[in-house]
N, C-alpha and C positions, 0 to 999 in steps of 0.2 A: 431614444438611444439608437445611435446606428448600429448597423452589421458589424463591421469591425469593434465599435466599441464594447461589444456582445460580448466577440468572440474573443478583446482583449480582455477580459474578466475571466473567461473559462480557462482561459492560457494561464493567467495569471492564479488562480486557484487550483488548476493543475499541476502547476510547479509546487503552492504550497503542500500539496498532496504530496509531490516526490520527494519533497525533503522529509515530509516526516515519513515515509515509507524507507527511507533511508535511514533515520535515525532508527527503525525499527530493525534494521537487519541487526545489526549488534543482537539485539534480544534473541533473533531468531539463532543465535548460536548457542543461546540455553538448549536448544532439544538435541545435539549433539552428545550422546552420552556419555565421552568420556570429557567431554567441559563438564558433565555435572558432578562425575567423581572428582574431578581436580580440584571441582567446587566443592565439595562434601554437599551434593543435595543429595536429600535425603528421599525416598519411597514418597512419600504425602508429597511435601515441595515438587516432585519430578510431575508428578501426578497434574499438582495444579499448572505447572510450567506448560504440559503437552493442554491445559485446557485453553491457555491464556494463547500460546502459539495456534491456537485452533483457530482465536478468535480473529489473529491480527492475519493470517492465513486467509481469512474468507473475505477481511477488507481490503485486501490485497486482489483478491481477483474482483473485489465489487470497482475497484479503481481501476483493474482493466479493464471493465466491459464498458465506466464510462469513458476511461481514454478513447477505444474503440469508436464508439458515438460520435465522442468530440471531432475525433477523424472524419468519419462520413460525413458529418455535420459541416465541418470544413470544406470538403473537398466539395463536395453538394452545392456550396455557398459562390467557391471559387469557378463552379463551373458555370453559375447565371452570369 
């Protein structure tokens, strides 16, 4: 496999990443609290909401550090 068709796979897998990081924002307007009254969530529900938001919270910066990478990784590539 060459260089570029490397790095068109990581491009291409990093977009799949962004779309669903996108479809996740919606969710991420559950930990707003007064979306949750509006919502009638309830004490437990909120509870599990702030864990679930925890989770998609920490994949979210695991997708930044490897965006990060993919960059250096790039730029590193384009510069031989």
């Amino acid at each position: 496999m060459s260089e570029l068709e490397g790095v068109s796979q990581q491009v291409k897998r990093v977009v799949g990443e962004l779309q669903e990081l996108n479809r996740s924002a919606k969710f991420l307007l559950l930990a707003d609290r007064q979306v949750q009254q509006e919502l009638g969530i309830g004490p437990e529900q909120a509870k599990q909401l702030q864990s679930a938001i925890a989770e998609v919270e920490a994949a979210q910066r695991k997708f930044g550090e490897k965006l990060t990478q993919l960059d250096a990784a790039s730029i590193e590539s384009m510069e031989k």
